[in-house]
C-alpha positions, 0 to 999 in steps of 0.5 A: 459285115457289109456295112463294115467293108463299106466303111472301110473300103472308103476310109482306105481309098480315101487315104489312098488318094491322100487324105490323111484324115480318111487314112488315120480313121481306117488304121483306128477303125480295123484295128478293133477288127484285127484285135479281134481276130487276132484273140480268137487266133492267140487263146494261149497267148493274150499278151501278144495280140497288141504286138501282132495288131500293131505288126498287121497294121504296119504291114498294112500300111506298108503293102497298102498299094498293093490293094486292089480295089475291086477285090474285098478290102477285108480279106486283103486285110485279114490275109495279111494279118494272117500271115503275120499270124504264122510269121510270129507262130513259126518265131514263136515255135522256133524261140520255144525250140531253143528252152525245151530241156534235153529229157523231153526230146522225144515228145519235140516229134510226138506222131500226132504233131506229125499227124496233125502238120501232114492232115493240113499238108493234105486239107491245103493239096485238096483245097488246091484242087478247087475253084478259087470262091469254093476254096474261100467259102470252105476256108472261112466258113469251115476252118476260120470259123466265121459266118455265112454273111462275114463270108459273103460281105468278105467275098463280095457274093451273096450269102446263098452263093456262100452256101452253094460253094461250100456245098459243091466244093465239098462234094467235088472235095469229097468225089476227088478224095474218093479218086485217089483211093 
């Protein structure tokens, strides 16, 4: 993975200084990365992940100045794809609204819909309340399930680092839970 960001980090602030070669070789060479992710995000809909790769790589394209290249390239990558992700779940969500028959209103508001949308308003306020490295590790590690050493190149840290921070930011976690009881 950190051979990865290497390559791409140099593709991008090669285009970003204005070689266009460099440019068309980062959009070629994260796509497959993007793709990827986008697959395991999207089981239920496969016909959709190109459309979201070429969304992400068009947001990419446009939010590429606001890159700053002393942070990872590819979380600043992965994050914008993400929020594509959510941008397409909540069209997604709301074009679904519009064909559910009337005799299946009731389950539009089942209790473990509203469970499950207040269990991640709480995991997010809880998350807010750690460092910005603890939050990440447990964020990629423990919800977007990606490896130690994806964090770690993702994160710019060592692996044993990663695994420090996931396990102090879930002991903080678990201590300032235990204060709001």
């Amino acid at each position: 993975m950190q051979a990865t960001e290497r390559q791409l980090k140099v593709l991008m602030l090669e285009g970003m200084a204005g070689n266009q070669a460099a440019y068309q070789g980062f959009l070629r060479a994260v796509a497959p990365h993007l793709r990827a992710f986008l697959r395991r995000r999207m089981g239920r809909w496969p016909d959709e992940v190109e459309d979201l790769v070429q969304e992400a790589l068009l947001a990419i394209h446009h939010q590429r100045h606001t890159y700053d290249v002393s942070a990872p390239l590819t979380s600043w990558v992965y994050a914008i794809t993400r929020y594509k992700l959510i941008d397409w779940l909540r069209r997604h969500a709301r074009q679904d609204a519009f064909n559910v028959p009337l005799d299946e209103e009731h389950e539009l508001f089942a209790p473990s819909d509203m469970e499950a949308a207040e269990a991640r308003r709480e995991l997010d306020n809880a998350l807010a309340l750690l460092s910005e490295q603890q939050r990440s590790a447990i964020m990629h590690t423990k919800l977007d399930g990606w490896s130690v050493r994806e964090t770690a190149a993702a994160l710019s840290i060592s692996e044993a680092s990663v695994k420090v921070a996931v396990h102090r930011g879930l002991k903080a976690l678990a201590g300032k839970l235990r204060n709001l009881r």
